[in-house]
Structure formats: C-alpha cells, structure tokens
GUGUBA-892419 format. One record per residue (C-alpha): residue in one letter; x, y, z. Coordinates in pm, 1 decimal, padded with zeros to 6 digits, always signed. Example, Ala and Ser with C-alpha at 12.3 -4.5 7.8 and 13.67 -1.06 7.14 Angstrom:
<rs>
<r "A",<+01230.0,-00450.0,+00780.0>>
<r "S",<+01367.0,-00106.0,+00714.0>>
</rs>
This chain:
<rs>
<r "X",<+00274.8,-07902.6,-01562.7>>
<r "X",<+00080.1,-08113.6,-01327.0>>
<r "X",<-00163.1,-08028.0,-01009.9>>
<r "X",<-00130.5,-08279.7,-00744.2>>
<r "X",<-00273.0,-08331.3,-00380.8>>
<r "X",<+00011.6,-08246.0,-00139.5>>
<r "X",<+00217.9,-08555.1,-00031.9>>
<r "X",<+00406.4,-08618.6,+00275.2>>
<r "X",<+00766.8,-08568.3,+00125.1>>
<r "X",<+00630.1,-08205.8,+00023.0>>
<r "X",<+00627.8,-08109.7,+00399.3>>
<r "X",<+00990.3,-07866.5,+00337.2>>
<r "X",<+00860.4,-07755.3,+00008.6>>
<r "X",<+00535.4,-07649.7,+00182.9>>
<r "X",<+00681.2,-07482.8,+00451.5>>
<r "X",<+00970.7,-07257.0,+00212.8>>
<r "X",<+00718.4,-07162.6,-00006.3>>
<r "X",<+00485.7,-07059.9,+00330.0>>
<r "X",<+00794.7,-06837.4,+00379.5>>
<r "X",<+00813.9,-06712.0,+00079.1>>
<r "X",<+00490.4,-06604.1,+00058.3>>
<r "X",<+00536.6,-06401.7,+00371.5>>
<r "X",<+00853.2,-06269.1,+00214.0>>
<r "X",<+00648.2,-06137.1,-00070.5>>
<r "X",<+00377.9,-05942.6,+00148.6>>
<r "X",<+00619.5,-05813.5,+00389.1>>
<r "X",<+00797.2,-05657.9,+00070.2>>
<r "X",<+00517.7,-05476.7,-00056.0>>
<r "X",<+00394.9,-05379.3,+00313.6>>
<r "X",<+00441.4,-05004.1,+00418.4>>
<r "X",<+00770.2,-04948.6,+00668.9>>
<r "X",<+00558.0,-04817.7,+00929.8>>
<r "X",<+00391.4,-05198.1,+00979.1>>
<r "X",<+00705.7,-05364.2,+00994.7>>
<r "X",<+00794.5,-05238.1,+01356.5>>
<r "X",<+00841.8,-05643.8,+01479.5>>
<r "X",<+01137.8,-05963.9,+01494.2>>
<r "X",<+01087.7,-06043.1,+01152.0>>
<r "X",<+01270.1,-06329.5,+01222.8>>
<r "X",<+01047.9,-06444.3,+01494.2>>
<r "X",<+00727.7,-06419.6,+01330.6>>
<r "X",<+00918.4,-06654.5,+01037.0>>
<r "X",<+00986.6,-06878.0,+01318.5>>
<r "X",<+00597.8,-06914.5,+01338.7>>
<r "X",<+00558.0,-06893.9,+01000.1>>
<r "X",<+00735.5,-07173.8,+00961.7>>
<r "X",<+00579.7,-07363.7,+01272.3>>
<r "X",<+00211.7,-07258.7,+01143.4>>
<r "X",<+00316.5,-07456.6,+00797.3>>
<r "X",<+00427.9,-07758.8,+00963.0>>
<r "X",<+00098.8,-07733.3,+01215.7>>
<r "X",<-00108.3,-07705.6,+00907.0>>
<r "X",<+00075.3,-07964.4,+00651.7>>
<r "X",<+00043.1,-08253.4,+00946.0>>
<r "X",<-00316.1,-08175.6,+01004.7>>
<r "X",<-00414.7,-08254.5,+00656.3>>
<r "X",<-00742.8,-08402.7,+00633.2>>
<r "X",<-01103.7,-08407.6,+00472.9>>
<r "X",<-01110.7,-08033.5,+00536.3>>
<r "X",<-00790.5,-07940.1,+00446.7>>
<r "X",<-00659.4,-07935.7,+00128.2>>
<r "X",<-00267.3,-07888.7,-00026.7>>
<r "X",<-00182.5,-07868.4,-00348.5>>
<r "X",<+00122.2,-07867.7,-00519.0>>
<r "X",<+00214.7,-07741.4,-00879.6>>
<r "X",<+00501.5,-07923.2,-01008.2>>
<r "X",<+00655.9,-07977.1,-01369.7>>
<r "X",<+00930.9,-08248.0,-01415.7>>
<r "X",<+00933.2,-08305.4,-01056.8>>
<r "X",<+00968.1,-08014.3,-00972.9>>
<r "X",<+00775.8,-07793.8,-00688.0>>
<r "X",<+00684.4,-07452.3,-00865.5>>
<r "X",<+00390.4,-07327.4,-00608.6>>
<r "X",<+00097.6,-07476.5,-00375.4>>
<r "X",<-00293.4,-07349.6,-00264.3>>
<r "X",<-00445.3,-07395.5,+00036.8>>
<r "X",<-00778.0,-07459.7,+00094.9>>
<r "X",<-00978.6,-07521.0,+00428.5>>
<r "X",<-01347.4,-07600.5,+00505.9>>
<r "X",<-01419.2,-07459.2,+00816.4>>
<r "X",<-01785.4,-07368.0,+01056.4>>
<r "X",<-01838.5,-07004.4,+01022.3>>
<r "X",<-01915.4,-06881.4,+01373.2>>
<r "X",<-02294.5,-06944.1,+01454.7>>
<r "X",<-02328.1,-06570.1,+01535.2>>
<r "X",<-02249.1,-06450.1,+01226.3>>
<r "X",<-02470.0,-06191.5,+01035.7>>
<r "X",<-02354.1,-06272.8,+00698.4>>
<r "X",<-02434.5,-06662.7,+00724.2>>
<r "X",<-02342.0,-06962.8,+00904.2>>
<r "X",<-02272.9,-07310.9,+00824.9>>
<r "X",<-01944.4,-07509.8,+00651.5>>
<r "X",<-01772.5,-07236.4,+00436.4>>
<r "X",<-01467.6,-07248.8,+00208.3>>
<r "X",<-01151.3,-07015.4,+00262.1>>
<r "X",<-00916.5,-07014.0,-00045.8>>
<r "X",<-00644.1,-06935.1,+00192.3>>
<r "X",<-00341.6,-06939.8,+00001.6>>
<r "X",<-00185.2,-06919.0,-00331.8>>
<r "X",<+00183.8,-06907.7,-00394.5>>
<r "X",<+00373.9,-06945.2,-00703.7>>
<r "X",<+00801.7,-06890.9,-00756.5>>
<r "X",<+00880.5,-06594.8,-00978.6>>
<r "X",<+00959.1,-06831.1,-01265.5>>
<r "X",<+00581.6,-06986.7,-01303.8>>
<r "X",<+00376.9,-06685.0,-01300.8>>
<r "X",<+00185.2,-06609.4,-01592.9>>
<r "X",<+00167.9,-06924.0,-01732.4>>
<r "X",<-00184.1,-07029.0,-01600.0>>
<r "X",<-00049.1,-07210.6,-01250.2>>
<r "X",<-00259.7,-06987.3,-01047.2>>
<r "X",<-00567.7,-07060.8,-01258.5>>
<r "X",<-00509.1,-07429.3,-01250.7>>
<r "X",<-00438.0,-07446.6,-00906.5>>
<r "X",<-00760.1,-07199.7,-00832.5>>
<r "X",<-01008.7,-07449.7,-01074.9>>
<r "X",<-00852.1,-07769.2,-00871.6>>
<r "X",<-00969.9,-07596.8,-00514.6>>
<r "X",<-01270.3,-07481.6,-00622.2>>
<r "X",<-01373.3,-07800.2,-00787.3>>
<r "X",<-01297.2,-08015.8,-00474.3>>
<r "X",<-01454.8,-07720.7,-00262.0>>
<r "X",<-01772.9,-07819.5,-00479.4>>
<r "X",<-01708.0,-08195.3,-00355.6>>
<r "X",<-01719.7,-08111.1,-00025.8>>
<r "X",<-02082.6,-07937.3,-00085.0>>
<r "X",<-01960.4,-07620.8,-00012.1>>
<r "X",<-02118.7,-07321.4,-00230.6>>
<r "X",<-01981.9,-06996.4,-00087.5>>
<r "X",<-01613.0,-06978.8,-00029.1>>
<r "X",<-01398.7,-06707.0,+00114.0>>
<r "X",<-01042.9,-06551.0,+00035.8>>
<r "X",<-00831.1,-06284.4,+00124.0>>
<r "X",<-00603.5,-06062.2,-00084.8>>
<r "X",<-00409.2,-05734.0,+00059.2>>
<r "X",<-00577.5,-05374.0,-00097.5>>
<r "X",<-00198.3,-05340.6,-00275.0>>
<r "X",<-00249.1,-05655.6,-00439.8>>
<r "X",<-00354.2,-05545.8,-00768.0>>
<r "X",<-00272.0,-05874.7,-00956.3>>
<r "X",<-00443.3,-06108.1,-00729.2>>
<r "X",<-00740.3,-05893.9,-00671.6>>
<r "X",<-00781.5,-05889.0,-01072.4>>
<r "X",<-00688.1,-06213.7,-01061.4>>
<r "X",<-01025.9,-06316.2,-00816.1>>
<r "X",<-01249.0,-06106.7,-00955.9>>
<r "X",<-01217.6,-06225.7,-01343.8>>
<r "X",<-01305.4,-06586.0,-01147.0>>
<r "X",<-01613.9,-06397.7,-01035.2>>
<r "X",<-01537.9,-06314.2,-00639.7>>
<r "X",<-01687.3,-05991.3,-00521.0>>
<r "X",<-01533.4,-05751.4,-00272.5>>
<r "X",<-01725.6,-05809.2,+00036.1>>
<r "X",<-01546.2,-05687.0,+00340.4>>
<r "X",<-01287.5,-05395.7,+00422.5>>
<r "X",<-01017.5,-05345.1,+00694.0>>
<r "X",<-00856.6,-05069.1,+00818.5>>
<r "X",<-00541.1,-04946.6,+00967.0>>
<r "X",<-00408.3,-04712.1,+01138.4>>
<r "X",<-00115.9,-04580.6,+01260.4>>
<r "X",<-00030.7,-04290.0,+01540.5>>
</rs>
C-alpha cells in the first residue's frame, strides 16, 4: 500500500469518495436532521470536491491511498489564516479536514499512514497547531485522534423544536 500526493487523473476518485464520505455521516445522523434534498446537497457535495481538487496548491493538500493501482481512500489537509479576532490564537493553522477510507481498507493502518503523511507535511509548512473535526457519534475516529494525541477542545450543540 502506497501514500501518494493527489494527481490530476484522481479528480473522479476524489470527488466519489467526497460522496461517500457524506454517505457515511448522513447514515449515522439522527432522522430528525435529515429534513433536506439529499440529492441537492450531493449536487454540492460533489461541486465542493471538484472546487477543492482544482484549487490544489501550497496550502492544500490531497492524498490518495492506493494499493496495485488502486484508489482505497484520500485526506485532506488545508493551511488556512485563523481569523485575526480569534481568542484562541491567530496566525497560519492546519485543519485535518478529511479522512475517508472504503469499507475494505479499514483497519489495516491506512488511516494512520495517511494521518502521519499530513501531519508530517503540515510540519513542512511550519505549522505547529492543527485542527480537525469528528461528529460526537464518531466513536472510532474520535479514539482514533486522540491515541495521535489531539485533545477535545470545542463543543457544538443542536437543537431541535
């Protein structure tokens, strides 16, 4: 299994697996939050994935987990200005923004690979405090971050009347 910067003929790739993603969260989401056009927000989906994949750059990084040519899962990672207001620090800040792997590559170390790869070119970059997000129902993944030593930071809330 290989870890490889995203290319341009991964651009389809990128965006199913953006969709599947979306397909995994909306399965574990309650009913009462799935009130809209499914289909039209994975229209966007889908547009937001192409948006993102053609503005690759030096603070924007793809990749793709592969074995024998074949696409099994992808991160995203962006370096981004945190908002010069902000209470909890400013400057250039990481955001591990997404991690997706198919069914049949989970639990063979992907994630962790694909994780080390981000967070070593994050440490490229010069950036020391990066960001993620992972849904409260998300047991795995929030295991997952907190063996690589992230630390719940931040809440939301929801709710519904």
């Amino acid at each position: 299994m290989i870890i490889r910067k995203a290319v341009d003929s991964d651009r389809e790739f990128y965006k199913e697996f953006a969709v599947k993603l979306s397909e995994f969260n909306r399965s574990n989401h309650p009913e009462r939050s799935k009130y809209d056009d499914y289909e039209e927000v994975l229209a966007e989906i889908r547009r937001k994935a192409e948006a993102t994949f053609d503005a690759r750059d030096e603070n924007l990084l793809i990749l793709i987990a592969e074995e024998a040519g074949q696409a099994l899962g992808y991160a995203l990672g962006r370096i981004y200005e945190e908002d010069p207001c902000a209470d909890n620090g400013t400057g250039r800040v990481g955001l591990f923004d997404e991690l997706y792997l198919d069914k049949k590559a989970r639990g063979c170390g992907l994630g962790q690979k694909l994780l080390d790869e981000t967070m070593r070119w994050f440490q490229s970059k010069g950036i020391s405090r990066v960001k993620l997000h992972a849904y409260s129902w998300n047991e795995k993944a929030k295991g997952f971050y907190e063996r690589n030593g992230f630390k719940e930071y931040a809440v939301s809330y929801e709710i519904y009347k």
